[in-house]
C-alpha positions, 0 to 999 in steps of 0.5 A, a space after each residue: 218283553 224284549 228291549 226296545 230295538 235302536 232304530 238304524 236311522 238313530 245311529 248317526 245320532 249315537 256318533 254325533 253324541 260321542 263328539 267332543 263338539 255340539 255335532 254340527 255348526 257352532 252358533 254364527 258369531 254375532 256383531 260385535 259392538 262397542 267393547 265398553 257396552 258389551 262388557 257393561 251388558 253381560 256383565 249384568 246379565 251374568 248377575 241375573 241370567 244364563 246364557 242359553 245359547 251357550 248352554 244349548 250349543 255343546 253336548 247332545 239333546 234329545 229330540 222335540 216331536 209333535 211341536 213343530 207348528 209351535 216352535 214355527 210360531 214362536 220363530 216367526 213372532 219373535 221375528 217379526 217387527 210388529 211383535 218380537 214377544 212371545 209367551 208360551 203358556 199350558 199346563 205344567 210338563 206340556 212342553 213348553 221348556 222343550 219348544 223355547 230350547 229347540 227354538 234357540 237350537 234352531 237359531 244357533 244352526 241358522 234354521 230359523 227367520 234371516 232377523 234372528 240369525 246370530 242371535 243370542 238367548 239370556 234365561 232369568 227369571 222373576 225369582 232371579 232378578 229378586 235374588 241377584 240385586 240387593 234389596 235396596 238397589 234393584 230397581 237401579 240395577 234392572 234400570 241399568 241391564 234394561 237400557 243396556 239392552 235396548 241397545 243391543 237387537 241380538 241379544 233376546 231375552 227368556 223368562 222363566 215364568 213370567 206370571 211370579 213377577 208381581 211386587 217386589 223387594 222391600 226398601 232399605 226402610 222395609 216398605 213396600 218396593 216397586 212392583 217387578 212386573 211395572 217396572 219390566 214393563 215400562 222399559 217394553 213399552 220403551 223397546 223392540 228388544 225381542 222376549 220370549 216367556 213361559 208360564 202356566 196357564 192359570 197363574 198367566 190368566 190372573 197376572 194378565 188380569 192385573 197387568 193388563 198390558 201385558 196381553 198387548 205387548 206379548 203374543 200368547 201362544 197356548 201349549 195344549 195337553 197332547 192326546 193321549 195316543 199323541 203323548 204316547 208317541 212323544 214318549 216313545 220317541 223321545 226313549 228311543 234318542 234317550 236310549 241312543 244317547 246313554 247307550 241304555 236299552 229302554 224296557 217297555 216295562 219301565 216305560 209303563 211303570 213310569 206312566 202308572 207311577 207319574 199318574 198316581 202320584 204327579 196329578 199336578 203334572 201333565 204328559 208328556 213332560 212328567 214320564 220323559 222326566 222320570 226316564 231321563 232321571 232313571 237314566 241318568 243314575 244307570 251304569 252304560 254297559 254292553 247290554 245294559 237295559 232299563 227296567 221297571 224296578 230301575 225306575 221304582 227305585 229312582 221315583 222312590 229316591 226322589 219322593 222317598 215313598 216305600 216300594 211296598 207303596 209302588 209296586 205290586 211285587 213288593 207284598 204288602 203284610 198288615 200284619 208287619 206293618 201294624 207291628 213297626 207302629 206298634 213298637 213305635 207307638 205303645 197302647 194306642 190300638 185304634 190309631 195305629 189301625 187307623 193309620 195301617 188301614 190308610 196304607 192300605 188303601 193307599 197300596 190297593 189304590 182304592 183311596 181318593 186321589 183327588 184328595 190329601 193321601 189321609 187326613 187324621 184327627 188326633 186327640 188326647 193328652 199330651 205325651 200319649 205318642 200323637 206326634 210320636 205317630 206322626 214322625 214314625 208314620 213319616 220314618 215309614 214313607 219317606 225314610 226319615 222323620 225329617 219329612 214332618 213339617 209341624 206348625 204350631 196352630 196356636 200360633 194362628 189363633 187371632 183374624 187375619 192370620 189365616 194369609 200369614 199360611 195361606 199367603 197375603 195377595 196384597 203382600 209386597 214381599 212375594 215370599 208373604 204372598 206364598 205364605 208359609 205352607 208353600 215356603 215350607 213345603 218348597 221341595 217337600 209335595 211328600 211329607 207329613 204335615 202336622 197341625 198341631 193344637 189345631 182347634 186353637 186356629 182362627 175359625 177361618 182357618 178351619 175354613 180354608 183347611 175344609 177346602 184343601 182336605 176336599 180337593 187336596 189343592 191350596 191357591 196361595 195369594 200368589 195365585 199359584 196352585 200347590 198340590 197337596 195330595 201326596 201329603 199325609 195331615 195330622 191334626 192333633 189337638 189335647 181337645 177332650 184330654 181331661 175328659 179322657 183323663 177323667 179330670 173334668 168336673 161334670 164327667 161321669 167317673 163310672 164311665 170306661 175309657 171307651 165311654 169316655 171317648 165317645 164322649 170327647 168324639 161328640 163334643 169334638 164334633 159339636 166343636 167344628 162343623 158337620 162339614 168340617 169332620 166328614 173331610 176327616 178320614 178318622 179321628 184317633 182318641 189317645 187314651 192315657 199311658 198307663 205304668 205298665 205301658 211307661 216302664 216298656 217306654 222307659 226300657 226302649 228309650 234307657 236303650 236309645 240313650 245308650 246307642 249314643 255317639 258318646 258311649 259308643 266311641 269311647 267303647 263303653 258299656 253300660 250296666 244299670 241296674 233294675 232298681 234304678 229302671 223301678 226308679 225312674 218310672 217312678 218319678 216320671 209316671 204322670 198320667 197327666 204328663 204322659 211319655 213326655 215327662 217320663 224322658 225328661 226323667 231319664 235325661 235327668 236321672 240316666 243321662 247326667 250320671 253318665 255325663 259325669 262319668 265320662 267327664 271325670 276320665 282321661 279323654 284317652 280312656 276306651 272301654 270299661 263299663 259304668 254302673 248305674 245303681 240305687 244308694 239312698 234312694 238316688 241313683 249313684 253311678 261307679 266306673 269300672 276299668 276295663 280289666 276288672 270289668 273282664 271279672 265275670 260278674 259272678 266274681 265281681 259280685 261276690 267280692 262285693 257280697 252282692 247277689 248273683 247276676 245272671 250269665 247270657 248263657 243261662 238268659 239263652 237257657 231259659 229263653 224256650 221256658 219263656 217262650 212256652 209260658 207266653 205262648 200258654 198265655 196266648 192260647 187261655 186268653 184266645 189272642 189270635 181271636 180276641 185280636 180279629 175281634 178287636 180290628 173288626 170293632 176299630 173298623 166299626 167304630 171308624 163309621 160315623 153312624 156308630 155312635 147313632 145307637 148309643 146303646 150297641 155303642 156300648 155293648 160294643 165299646 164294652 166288647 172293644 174293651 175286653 178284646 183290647 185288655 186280653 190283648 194288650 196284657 199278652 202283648 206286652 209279654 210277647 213284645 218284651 221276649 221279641 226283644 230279649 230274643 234280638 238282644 241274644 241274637 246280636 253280635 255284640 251282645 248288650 248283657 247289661 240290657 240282656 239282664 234286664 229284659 230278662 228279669 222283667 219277664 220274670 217279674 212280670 209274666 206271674 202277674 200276667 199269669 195270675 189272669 189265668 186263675 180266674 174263671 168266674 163270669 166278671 172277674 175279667 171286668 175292673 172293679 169299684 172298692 169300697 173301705 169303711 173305718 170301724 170304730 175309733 174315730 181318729 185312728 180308724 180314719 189313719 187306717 182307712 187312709 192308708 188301706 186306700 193308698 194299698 190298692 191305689 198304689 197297687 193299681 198304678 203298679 199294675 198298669 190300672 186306671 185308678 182314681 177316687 168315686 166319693 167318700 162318704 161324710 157322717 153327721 159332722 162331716 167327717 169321711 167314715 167310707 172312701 169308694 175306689 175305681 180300679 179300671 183294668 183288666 181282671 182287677 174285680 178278679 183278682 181283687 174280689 177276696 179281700 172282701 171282709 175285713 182288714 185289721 191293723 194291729 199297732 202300739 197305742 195307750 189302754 188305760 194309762 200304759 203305753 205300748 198296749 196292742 190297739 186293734 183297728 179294723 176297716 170293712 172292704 166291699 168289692 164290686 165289679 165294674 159292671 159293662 152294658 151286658 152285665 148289669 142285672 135287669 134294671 125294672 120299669 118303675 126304676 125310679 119309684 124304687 129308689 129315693 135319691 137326694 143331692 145337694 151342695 156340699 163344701 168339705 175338706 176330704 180324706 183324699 179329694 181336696 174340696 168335697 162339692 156335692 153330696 147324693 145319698 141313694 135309698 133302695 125301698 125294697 131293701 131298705 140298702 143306702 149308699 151315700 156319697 160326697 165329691 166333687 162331681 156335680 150334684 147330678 151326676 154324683 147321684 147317678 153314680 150314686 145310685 149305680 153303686 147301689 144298685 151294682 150292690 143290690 144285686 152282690 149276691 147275684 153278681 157272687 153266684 158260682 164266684 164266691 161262696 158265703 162269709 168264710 170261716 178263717 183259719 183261725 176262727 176270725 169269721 170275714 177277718 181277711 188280713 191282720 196288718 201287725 205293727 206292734 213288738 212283731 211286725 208283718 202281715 198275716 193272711 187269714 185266707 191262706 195262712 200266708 205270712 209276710 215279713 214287710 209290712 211296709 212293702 205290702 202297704 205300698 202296694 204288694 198284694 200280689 203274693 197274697 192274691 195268687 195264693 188266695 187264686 191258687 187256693 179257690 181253683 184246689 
């Protein structure tokens, strides 16, 4: 469309806007009185006020249309000796700034009442005069301005809503002061002197209800919203004298943009005021040029300076991928799926325009465990919108947890001091309608805090206890809460240790729904359940955040280069893993163990020094860091490391030599596990479990929950491989190259992608499931119990390797209450698979005493069991006289275990028709000890079954040994020996701490020939 043309009879407008001058008449002089009053006078007001008439009468202005009755009116009533107070009250940008300024432009040309010639016009305001006198001493101070002007009919005093001035400041004494609002009116009702007064219609109605003179002594004059065809003109003329003034043609394009962002987003705000106000600030940062125009994407990019909202937000130019979007959560916040979709489909709804505007933009329930990403979400989601993670506003609930506290945020309307009448959302909020506000440890919050919240997240709008109206529907809530988090951490007495994480989480969502009212969670747009990082997800966050660490301000000016080696990574997420703890303790860890070698380092030089590199590296199992000058550096690490007698290093030329062997490995393993598919179905499950009548039926709950879970473990296990390349592949295509974190990345690929590739070996129907492994010691008392301890210890600690879920079920007891059997949950994908052939037997082979001489061989064995950890769809059919086949006892128990500290409860479960029992002690209450119980047995029942087309029967080994697994030598020749593949294995040590993943390949590799 074409620029809107400059009508001609604006011209002479354009001219009068180059004069130096006001462009007519100046202001008339007024009467001068005594030198000594005048100077006390305006040297008051100049504390606390601005010279209007000044201000107005030089430079040039835009003109005011459709408010000619109004401004008539306010002259005429401040004219008048019956009356001369006037306020204009009406919605907020109706106009009412507009009719008072061109009120006092009108008295500085003399078009206005003989009685108001020469006058002269003060602005202040209620916040002015608090701000202007001290503490102590304003009342003297206003005592004084006001007597003053009593005296002085010429002067006219404007203020800027009128309706705050209720109380006051505090005394010297910190009580309570005089109230603004009484004392201003008793100096009226001593005085003619003329007023004029602004203030929005809600705020003024209350203010007159508990000053009820006020009504008496003003005349109210109410500003109503224009029509809609009536605003539309305002508009258009006001652009037209706009365009004329900067010299800036207006597009009809940006007139529309203004009115569709204004209206989705300015719902507070009213026409005309708000869509003239975003034209003006448009202008004002546009460059004049000979034909310069205004245009839609001119005034996108000013409303997105001013709130700090992406242009993917407000324009349907900008396109909107999901994909790109749940891909920057996802590298901001690891292994938390559901709550990124959550927050991804928010902003969709957002961008479609299809959400509720009458409500907050989102409103999120967090829950899990400290350190699992929830406020990392939140500042990541505020870096998305607003640009900065400086948008979040955080406050700590706990810190509100007693009655009454609730107007310390809301506002206390009996309060003196105005900012306790606010309260402390309106203060932090001041200048922020667009932020993310984070409610943190919310359920801690008195009841009646809920309460006041369940109104705010239904209407998005909060009255203060200062009567005023704060919209709160450009903010995104996030409440987080660690309600459930040892459920999910499967730390919680009474919780069913069988159970997935899904489960789990269905669990904590119904007793957080039991927690707060009905009410309450349906003002909740989705509630987000953090599940626990595993090691696998916390070495990724130790490898980005080694990456930040070594960006800082420090390093970089001093030019240095860092090169740490893998084993201090290894090290780090060692000592900072804590499932408990979460990402958290991990940072303080890297702090602790990266950043003060560094800090030492960089200390120990000559402040001068640039360049060089420092090396991080393991010596004693601590991490010990070296400088390299700057001219040994320049060795090519071949050489250095050759000097040294240590390994060869990798050179960026072979990383970018092997980055499309990478490539084609990680794509293989996207096409076996079917990514693209497994992730619609696990997005179309988030979707699902979003509906609040998804847990109704518990039991396609489950099936579901059992579906989610496949579908996240298949994608969440390629996906860290892809994420990892994705870095690999911008640290190569940098300009600069980091070759030092170059290597690194590199040689976790290679350290990680043949465990990840090892999931494509398995083809059997429940090897993706986790598994339940069960060691029994076999004779020898004493020993067998060592042996059967450090057996357990293998597979915990090979599961934490893995990334798996890992805790103890139970331990069973003999006669006098020994553990004999320790029973395992390993909850990750394909650990049943992976794990399945170590079934048989593990027998250790060490120095001990036979019949007086020492260094005999003793032979130790222990029995393992693998069972699968079987989902809702694959339990074998459970009968109908369910209960008559099985005989279940549980009781009390008070026992010290091999591994839970305080054994409480014990179950034994009995299978008539096989005659198989299974018994169990830990601490789980009774009842729930014996369903596990008798879920184990059953599961056991049923292992041939469950072994069809996977294993084949009790193996004849190589060297005879029938189920003789591994053979674990610790005596003259120490090493392990795998019977199934005849591997052998030097480091008995390491594989005890974890290692079997040489051992479980081999033996996959030799099933599938």
């Amino acid at each position: 469309m074409e620029p809107v043309p400059i009508p001609p009879h604006l011209r002479r407008l354009r001219r009068l806007a180059r004069m130096p001058s006001s462009g007519g008449r100046r202001p008339p002089t007024p009467p001068q009185p005594e030198p000594g009053q005048e100077a006390s006078l305006e040297a008051l007001l100049n504390e606390v006020a601005t010279n209007l008439t000044e201000q107005l009468a030089g430079g040039s202005h835009t003109g005011v249309y459709g408010r000619d009755e109004q401004i008539e009116q306010v002259l005429q009533t401040l004219a008048s000796p019956l009356k001369g107070r006037v306020i204009l009250t009406g919605e907020a940008r109706v106009g009412k700034t507009a009719v008072i300024h061109e009120a006092v432009r009108r008295i500085i040309r003399g078009e206005c009442p003989e009685a108001l010639k020469g006058a002269q016009v003060w602005a202040t305001s209620p916040a002015a005069f608090i701000g202007g006198y001290p503490p102590g001493n304003w009342m003297g101070s206003l005592d004084e301005l006001m007597t003053a002007w009593r005296e002085r009919p010429e002067i006219i005093l404007y203020f800027d809503d009128l309706a705050s001035a209720t109380g006051g400041p505090g005394n010297d004494d910190d009580g309570p002061g005089p109230d603004l609002a009484l004392t201003i009116l008793a100096h009226l009702r001593r005085s003619t002197g003329r007023m004029m007064a602004e203030a929005q219609t809600e705020p003024w109605r209350r203010f007159v209800d508990r000053y009820r003179d006020y009504e008496k002594i003003f005349l109210t004059l109410r500003l109503a919203v224009p029509e809609a065809d009536a605003a539309h003109e305002i508009v258009n003329r006001v652009c037209e004298d706009l365009s004329v003034l900067r010299e800036i043609s207006i597009a009809p394009e940006a007139v529309n943009q203004a009115y569709d962002l204004t209206g989705r987003y300015f719902l507070d705000q009213f026409l005309p005021g708000k869509v003239i106000d975003l034209i003006r600030d448009s202008l004002t940062v546009a460059t004049p040029t000979e034909k310069a125009t205004l245009t839609s994407d001119a005034v996108t990019a000013r409303f997105a300076a001013q709130t700090g909202l992406p242009r993917i937000l407000l324009t349907d130019d900008e396109p909107f991928d999901d994909r790109a979007v749940r891909d920057f959560f996802r590298t901001q916040v690891l292994a938390q799926e559901q709550a990124v979709e959550a927050i991804v489909q928010s902003l969709s709804l957002l961008r479609a325009r299809v959400n509720n505007p009458l409500r907050p933009m989102g409103v999120f329930l967090f829950l899990g465990p400290t350190g699992v990403g929830k406020t990392e979400l939140a500042r990541a989601l505020s870096t998305y919108l607003y640009g900065s993670p400086e948008r979040l506003v955080r406050f700590n609930m706990a810190d509100y947890a007693y009655p009454g506290q609730q107007w310390e945020l809301f506002g206390n309307p009996y309060a003196a001091d105005p900012a306790a009448r606010r309260g402390q959302i309106t203060t932090r909020l001041a200048g922020h309608p667009f932020s993310v506000i984070v409610l943190d440890e919310f359920e801690k919050a008195d009841p009646q805090i809920f309460q006041r919240f369940l109104q705010l997240f239904d209407e998005g709008l909060m009255i203060n206890g200062a009567g005023e109206t704060i919209n709160l529907r450009n903010a995104i809530f996030i409440l987080t809460s660690n309600f459930g988090a040892r459920l999910i951490q499967n730390e919680r007495i009474g919780f069913s240790r069988g159970e997935t994480i899904e489960e789990r989480e269905a669990r904590v969502l119904a007793e957080t729904e039991n927690y707060f009212t009905p009410e309450f969670m349906n003002r909740i747009d989705a509630v987000c359940v953090f599940k626990p990082l595993s090691r696998t997800v916390m070495g990724e966050i130790a490898r980005r955040e080694v990456g930040n660490l070594l960006k800082r301000e420090g390093l970089i000016r001093r030019e240095l280069e860092v090169d740490i080696d893998d084993d201090v990574i290894e090290h780090v997420v060692d000592t900072g893993y804590s499932q408990r703890f979460g990402a958290r303790y991990l940072k303080r860890q890297i702090e602790k163990t990266i950043a003060y070698p560094l800090a030492q380092q960089i200390n120990r030089r000559d402040p001068e020094m640039r360049g060089g590199t420092i090396r991080l590296l393991m010596k004693q199992a601590r991490v010990a860091s070296t400088y390299l000058p700057e001219v040994e550096a320049e060795t090519t690490p071949t050489e250095r490391e050759a000097e040294a007698g240590e390994p060869r290093r990798l050179t960026l030329e072979e990383i970018r030599a092997g980055l499309p062997e990478l490539e084609h490995r990680i794509a293989g393993l996207e096409r076996f596990h079917n990514v693209a598919a497994a992730r619609e179905e696990r997005d179309a499950l988030i979707v699902a479990m979003s509906d609040t009548g998804f847990w109704s039926d518990q039991a396609a709950a489950r099936r579901k929950l059992d579906a989610f879970q496949r579908a996240s473990n298949s994608v969440d296990l390629v996906d860290g491989m892809r994420r990892a390349l994705e870095e690999l592949q911008r640290l190569c295509a940098a300009e600069r190259v980091p070759v030092s974190e170059a290597i690194r990345q590199f040689n976790f690929l290679l350290r990680e992608l043949p465990r990840v590739e090892l999931t494509s070996l398995l083809t059997g129907r429940h090897d993706t499931l986790g598994a339940f492994v069960q060691i029994r010691a076999k004779g020898r008392p004493e020993a067998g119990r060592k042996w059967l301890r450090e057996l357990a210890q293998m597979y915990l600690a090979w599961a934490e390797h893995r990334g798996f879920a890992a805790h103890v079920v139970g331990e069973e007891l003999n006669r006098t209450g020994t553990t004999i059997a320790v029973t395992l949950a390993l909850s990750g994908y394909a650990a049943y698979g992976l794990l399945k052939g170590e079934a048989g037997t593990h027998r250790l082979v060490q120095a001990g005493v036979n019949g007086g001489k020492e260094d005999t061989p003793q032979k130790i064995a222990a029995q393992v069991i693998v069972w699968p950890e079987l989902t809702a769809e694959t339990e074998p059919p459970v009968p109908q006289n369910f209960e008559s086949e099985f005989e279940v006892t549980s009781q009390s128990a008070d026992h010290a275990g091999l591994f839970v500290k305080k054994l409480t409860a014990r179950a034994t479960a009995a299978l008539r028709s096989t005659g198989r029992t299974l018994s169990l002690a830990g601490n789980l209450p009774p009842d729930d000890l014996a369903h596990e119980t008798v879920k184990l047995l059953w599961t056991d029942a049923h292992r041939d079954l469950i072994a069809v087309g996977e294993t084949s029967a009790p193996r004849e080994t190589s060297d005879g040994a029938e189920g003789l697994v591994r053979t674990y030598l610790r005596h003259k020749e120490r090493g392990v020996r795998d019977h199934r593949t005849g591997l052998k294995v030097a480091n008995l040590k390491k594989v005890l701490e974890g290692g079997l993943d040489v051992f479980l390949e081999a033996a996959l590799k030799g099933n599938q020939n």
